[in-house]
N, C-alpha and C positions, 0 to 999 in steps of 0.2 A: 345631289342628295341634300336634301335641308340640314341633315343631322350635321354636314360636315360644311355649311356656309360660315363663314369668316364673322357674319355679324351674331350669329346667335352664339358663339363660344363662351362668353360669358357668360350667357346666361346659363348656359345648358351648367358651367362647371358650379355655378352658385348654385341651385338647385340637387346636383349631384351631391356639394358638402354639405348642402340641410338639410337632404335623406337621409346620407350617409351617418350624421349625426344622429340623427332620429333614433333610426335601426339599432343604431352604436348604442345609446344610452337604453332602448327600447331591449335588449339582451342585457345588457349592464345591470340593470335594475330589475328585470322582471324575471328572466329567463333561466340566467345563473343561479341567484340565488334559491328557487327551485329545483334545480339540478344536481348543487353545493350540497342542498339541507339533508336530502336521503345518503348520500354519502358519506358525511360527517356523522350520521346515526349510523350508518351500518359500521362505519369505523370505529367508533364508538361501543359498539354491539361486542367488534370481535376483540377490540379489546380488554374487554371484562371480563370477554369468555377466556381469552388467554390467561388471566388474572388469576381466574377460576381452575384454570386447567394448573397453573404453575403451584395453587395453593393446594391441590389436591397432590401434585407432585411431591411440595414439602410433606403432606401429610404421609405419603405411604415412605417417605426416606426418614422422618420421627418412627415411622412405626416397625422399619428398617433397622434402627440403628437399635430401639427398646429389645429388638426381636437380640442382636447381635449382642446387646447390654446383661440380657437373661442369660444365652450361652455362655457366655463368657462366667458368668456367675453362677449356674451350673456347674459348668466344667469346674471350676475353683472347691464349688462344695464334695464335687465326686472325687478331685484329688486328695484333699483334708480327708475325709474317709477312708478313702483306699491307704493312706500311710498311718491314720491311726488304728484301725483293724486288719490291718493286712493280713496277719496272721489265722485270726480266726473266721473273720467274714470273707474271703475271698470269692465267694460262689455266692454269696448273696450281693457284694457290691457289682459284680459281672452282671445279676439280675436288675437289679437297678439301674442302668448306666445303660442297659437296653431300653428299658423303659422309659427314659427319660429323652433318648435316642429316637426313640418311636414318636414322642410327642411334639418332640421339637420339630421333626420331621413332619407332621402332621402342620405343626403351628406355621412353619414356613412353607410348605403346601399352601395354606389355607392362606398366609401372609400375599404368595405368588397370584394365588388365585383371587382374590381381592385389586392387586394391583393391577393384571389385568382387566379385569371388570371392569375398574375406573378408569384406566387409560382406554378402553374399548368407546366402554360412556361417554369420555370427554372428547376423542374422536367424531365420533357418532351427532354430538351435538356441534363441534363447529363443521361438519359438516350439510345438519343441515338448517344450520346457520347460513353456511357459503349458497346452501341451496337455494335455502327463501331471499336474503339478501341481492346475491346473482340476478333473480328471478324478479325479484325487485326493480334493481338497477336496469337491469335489459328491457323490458316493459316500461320504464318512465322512457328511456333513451330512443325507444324504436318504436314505442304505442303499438307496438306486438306481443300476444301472448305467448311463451315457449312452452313449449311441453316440458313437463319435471321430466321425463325418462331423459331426455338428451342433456338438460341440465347437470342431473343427476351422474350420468354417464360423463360427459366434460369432468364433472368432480372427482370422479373417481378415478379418472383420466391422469386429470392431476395429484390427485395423494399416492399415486403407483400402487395402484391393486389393479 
């Protein structure tokens, strides 16, 4: 066999480091960084969306705490009342203290109901985030298109629903 005669081994292995080289710097330079740059953007991506998601999180705990600042200060005005009229408003501060019960109830309903919203939202969006990002990533890497259902489905896979 030629490949394996004693005189051509040098050359065959010179040859072999100058491809070798070739190849080597021919991904080095061209390939990777191609590969690198969608990655760095999608990372990039989720983490702003995190950013996003944490500042909406500060938002609904500010609007947590205002909610908890007003009961408190509620409760403070219906006690001051109840010990300066006790004697003759007792039936109207019990009407009040309902009312006031009722709204708060309402405000932290509607507080709740917001807070899920946004966390649904913010879900919702790095999801599909993860969607088109994924879908991104797997098509540059495989020059294959996926279908969104199975995508989709993997995602959902992984956030445990």
């Amino acid at each position: 066999m030629p490949q394996l005669d004693p005189t051509w081994i040098v050359s065959q292995v010179f040859w072999l480091v100058i491809c070798f080289a070739i190849l080597f710097f021919f991904f080095a330079k061209l390939i990777t960084p191609r590969i690198a740059g969608p990655i760095e953007d999608r990372q990039k991506r989720i983490d702003d969306d995190l950013l996003a998601a944490e500042k909406l999180k500060q938002e609904a705990e500010s609007a947590m705490k205002e909610y908890e600042e007003a009961l408190t200060l509620s409760n403070q005005k219906a006690n001051e009342i109840v010990e300066a009229m006790k004697d003759e408003l007792s039936d109207y501060i019990k009407k009040e203290e309902e009312k006031s019960y009722k709204k708060l109830a309402k405000k932290v309903k509607a507080s709740e109901e917001k807070i899920l919203e946004t966390k649904k939202e913010a879900l919702k969006q790095v999801k599909d985030i993860a969607k088109t990002s994924s879908s991104l990533v797997l098509e540059k890497l495989t020059n294959t298109k996926f279908d969104d259902k199975i995508i989709t489905k993997e995602i959902n896979k992984l956030a445990g629903e």
